[in-house]
C-alpha positions in Angstrom: 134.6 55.7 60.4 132.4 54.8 63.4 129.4 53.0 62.7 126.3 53.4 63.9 123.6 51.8 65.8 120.3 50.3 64.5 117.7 52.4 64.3 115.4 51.8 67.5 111.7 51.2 66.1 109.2 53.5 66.6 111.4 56.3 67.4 110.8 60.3 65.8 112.7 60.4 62.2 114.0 63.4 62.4 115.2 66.3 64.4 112.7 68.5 63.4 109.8 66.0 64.2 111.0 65.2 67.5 111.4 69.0 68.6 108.0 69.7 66.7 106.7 66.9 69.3 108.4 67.6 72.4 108.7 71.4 72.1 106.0 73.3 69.8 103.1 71.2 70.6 103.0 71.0 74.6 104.8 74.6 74.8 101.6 75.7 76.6 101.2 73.0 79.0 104.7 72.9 80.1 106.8 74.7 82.4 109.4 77.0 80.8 112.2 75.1 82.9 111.4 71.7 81.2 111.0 73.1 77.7 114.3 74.5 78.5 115.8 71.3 79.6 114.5 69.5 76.8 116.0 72.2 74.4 119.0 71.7 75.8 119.1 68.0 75.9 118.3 68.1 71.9 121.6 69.9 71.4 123.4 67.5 72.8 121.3 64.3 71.1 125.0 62.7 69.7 126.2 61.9 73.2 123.5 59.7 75.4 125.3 60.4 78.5 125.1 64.5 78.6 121.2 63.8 77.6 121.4 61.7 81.0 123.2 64.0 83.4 121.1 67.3 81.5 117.9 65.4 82.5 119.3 64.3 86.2 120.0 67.7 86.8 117.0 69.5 86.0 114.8 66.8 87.9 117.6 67.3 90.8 116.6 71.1 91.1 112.7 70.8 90.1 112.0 68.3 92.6 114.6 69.7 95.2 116.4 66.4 95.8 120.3 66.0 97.0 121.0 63.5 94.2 120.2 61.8 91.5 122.3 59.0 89.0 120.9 57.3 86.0 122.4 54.3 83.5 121.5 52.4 80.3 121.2 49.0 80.3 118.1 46.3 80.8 116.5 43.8 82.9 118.5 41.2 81.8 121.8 42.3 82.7 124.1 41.1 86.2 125.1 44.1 86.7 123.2 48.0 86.5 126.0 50.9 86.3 125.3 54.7 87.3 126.7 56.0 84.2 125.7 59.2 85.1 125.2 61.2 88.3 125.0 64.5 89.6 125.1 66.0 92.9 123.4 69.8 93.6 125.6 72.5 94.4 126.3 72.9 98.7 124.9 68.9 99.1 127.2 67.0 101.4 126.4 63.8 99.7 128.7 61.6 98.0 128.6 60.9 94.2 127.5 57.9 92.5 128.8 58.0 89.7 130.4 54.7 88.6 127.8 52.7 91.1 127.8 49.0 90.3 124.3 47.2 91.8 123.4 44.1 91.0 120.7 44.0 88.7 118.7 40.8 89.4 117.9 42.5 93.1 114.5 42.0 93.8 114.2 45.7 94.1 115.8 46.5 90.5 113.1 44.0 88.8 110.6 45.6 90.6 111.8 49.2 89.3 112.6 47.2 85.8 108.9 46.0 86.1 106.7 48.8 87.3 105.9 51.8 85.0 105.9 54.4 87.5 108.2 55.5 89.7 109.2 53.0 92.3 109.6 55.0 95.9 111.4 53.9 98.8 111.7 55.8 102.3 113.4 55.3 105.3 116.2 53.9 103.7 118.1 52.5 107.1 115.0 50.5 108.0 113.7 49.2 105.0 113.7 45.6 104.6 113.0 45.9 100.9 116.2 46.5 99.9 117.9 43.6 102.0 121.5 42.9 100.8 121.8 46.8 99.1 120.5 48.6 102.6 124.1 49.1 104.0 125.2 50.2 100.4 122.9 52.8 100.3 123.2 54.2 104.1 126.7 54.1 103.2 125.6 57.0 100.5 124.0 58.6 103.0 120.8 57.8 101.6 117.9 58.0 103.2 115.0 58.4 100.8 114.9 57.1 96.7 112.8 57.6 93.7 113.5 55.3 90.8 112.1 55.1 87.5 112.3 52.8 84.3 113.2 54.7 81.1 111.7 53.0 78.2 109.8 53.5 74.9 107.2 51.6 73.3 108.0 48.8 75.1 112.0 48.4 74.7 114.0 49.2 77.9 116.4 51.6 77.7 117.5 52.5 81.2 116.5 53.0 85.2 117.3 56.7 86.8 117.2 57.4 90.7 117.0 60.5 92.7 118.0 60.2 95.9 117.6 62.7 99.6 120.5 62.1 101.8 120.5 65.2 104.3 117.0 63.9 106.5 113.8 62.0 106.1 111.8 62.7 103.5 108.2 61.1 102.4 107.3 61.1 98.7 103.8 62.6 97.7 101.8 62.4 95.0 103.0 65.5 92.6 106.7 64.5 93.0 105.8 60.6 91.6 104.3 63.0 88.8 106.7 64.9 88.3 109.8 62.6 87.7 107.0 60.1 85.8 105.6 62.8 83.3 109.2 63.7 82.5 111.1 60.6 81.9 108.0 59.4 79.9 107.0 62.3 77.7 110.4 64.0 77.2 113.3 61.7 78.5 112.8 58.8 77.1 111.6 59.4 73.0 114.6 61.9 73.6 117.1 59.1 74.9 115.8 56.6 72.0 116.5 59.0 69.6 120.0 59.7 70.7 120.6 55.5 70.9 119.2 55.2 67.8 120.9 57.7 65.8 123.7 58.5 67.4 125.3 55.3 69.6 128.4 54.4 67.5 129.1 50.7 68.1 132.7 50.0 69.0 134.0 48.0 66.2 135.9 50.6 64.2 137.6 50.7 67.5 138.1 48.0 69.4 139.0 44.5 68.5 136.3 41.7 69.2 138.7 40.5 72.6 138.5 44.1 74.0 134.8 44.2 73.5 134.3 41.2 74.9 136.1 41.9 78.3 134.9 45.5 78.6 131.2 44.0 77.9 131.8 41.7 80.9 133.2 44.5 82.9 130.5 46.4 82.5 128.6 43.8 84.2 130.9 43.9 87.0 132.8 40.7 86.6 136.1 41.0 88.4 139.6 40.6 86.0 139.4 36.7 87.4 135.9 36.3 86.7 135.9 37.4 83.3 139.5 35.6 82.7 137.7 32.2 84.0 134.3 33.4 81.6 136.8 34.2 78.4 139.4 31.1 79.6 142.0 33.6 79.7 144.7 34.8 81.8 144.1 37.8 84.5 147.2 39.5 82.6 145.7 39.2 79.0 142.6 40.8 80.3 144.5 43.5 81.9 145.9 44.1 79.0 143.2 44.3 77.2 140.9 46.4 79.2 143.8 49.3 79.3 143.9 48.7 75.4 140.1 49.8 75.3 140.7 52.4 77.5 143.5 54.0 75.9 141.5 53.4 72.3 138.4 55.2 73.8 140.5 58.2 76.2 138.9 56.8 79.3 141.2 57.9 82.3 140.0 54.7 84.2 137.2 51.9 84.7 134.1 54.0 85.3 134.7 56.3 82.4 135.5 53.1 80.1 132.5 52.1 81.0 130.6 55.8 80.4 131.9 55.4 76.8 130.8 52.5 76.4 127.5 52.5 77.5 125.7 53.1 75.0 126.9 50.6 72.2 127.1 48.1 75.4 123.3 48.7 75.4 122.4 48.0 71.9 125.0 44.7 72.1 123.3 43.1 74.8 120.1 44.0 73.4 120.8 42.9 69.8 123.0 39.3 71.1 120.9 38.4 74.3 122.2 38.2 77.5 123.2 34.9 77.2 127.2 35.0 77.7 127.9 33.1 80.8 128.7 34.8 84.5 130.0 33.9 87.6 128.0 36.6 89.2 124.6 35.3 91.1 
C-alpha cells in the first residue's frame, strides 16, 4: 500500500474546508471561469500534476498567452523540471514539457525570491537571462511571466507562461491576474494535493532506484550520477529502467512527472545536501 506524504503545515483539513474557502466564500468576487477551474482542479486533488496542467491551462486562455509550463521543486535544487506544460490549440510553439533549466540561474533565484510575478520581455535581447537566452529563442520565446508557487512560507513550485508568435509587453492587470491566482487558489490547492495525496515511492521502489531517479531529476547525466552513487553507467541504467517500468513511465520525462511530487517532499524533508557535479 503506497504511503503517504507528511502532512504540509498550515494547509486546509479537509475537502470541504478548502472548497468552503476557495469556492463559497469569494463566489461573488470571482470570475465564473476561475471558480470553474478551481472546481475542476479539486476533482482531481490525488494527482499534483493534472492540478498543474488544469491551472496552466486556464491562465493560458484567461490571459491569452501561447504557452505556459510549471514544475515542483525548490530553491535549492540543480536542476528545475517543466513537469507540466500546455500549448493552446492552433499555437505554432513548441512544447516544454520535460524542460530541464538550471536552477541556481540568477534568473530562477530571482523568480524563487520575488513574490510576484517575475516578467521578462524581449526575450532575444535580454541580458538578464545570459546563458538560458539561446534556450529560450530556441522555444520561440519571446516574452515570459514567471511566478513562485508557495504557501505560508514553504516553496512548492515556479510556473511560466510564455508568448512566442510576436512581441509582447506585460501590463499591470496581467501581473494581477496570474499573481491573484497562483496565490489565492493555486497554491493552498497544490499544498493540499502534496500534502494529502503525494504517495512517497517506497512501496515501490528500492532505495538504489530512488536514489538515481532523485539525481536524474536534477539533471545529472547516467556518468554523473554513476560518479555521485560510485557506480557503474550500466547499474544505473539498469536501474532507472527498473523505476520506470515500476512506475509505467514510457521514458525519462514521464519518470520524472511521476515522480515529482514525492521527489519534492524528499528533498524537502533530507536537505539538498547529496553531492553534484552540476555547477
Amino acid at each position: 500500500m503506497a504511503q503517504i506524504a507528511p502532512r504540509l503545515h498550515g494547509a486546509p483539513e479537509s475537502l470541504l474546508q478548502l472548497r468552503q474557502q476557495l469556492l463559497e466564500t469569494r463566489r461573488r468576487e470571482t470570475p465564473a471561469a476561475t471558480l470553474d477551474c478551481v472546481a475542476h482542479m479539486l476533482l482531481y486533488l490525488d494527482q499534483p500534476q493534472r492540478v498543474l496542467e488544469l491551472a496552466l491551462t486556464h491562465l493560458v486562455g484567461r490571459l491569452g498567452v501561447c504557452r505556459g509550463d510549471a514544475g515542483l521543486g525548490q530553491p535549492e535544487a540543480e536542476r528545475f523540471v517543466a513537469s507540466a506544460a500546455y500549448v493552446e490549440p492552433g499555437r505554432a510553439a513548441p512544447t516544454t514539457l520535460g524542460m530541464q533549466l538550471p536552477n541556481r540561474h540568477a534568473l530562477l533565484q530571482q523568480v524563487w525570491r520575488t513574490a510576484q510575478p517575475v516578467r521578462i520581455e524581449a526575450v532575444a535581447h535580454n541580458r538578464q537571462l545570459g546563458t538560458l537566452r539561446e534556450g529560450f529563442v530556441a522555444l520561440r520565446t519571446t516574452a515570459m511571466l514567471a511566478r513562485r508557487v508557495e504557501y505560508q512560507g514553504r516553496m512548492l513550485g515556479l510556473i511560466c507562461l510564455d508568448h512566442t508568435q510576436a512581441q509582447h509587453q506585460w501590463q499591470a492587470h496581467e501581473l494581477h491576474l496570474m499573481d491573484e491566482f497562483c496565490g489565492t487558489f493555486l497554491a493552498p490547492v497544490l499544498a493540499h494535493s502534496l500534502a494529502h495525496h503525494a504517495p512517497a515511492p517506497t512501496a515501490t521502489l528500492s532505495t538504489a532506484e530512488q536514489a538515481v531517479v532523485r539525481l536524474a531529476a536534477r539533471g545529472l547525466s547516467y556518468a554523473e550520477i554513476a560518479q555521485v552513487l560510485d557506480k557503474s553507467i550500466r547499474t544505473v541504467d539498469h536501474q532507472l529502467r527498473s523505476a520506470r517500468q515500476k512506475l509505467g513511465a514510457r521514458n525519462q520525462v514521464e519518470l520524472i512527472q511521476r515522480s515529482a511530487a514525492w521527489l519534492l517532499w524528499g528533498l524537502q524533508s533530507e536537505g539538498n545536501d547529496e553531492p553534484s557535479s552540476i555547477s
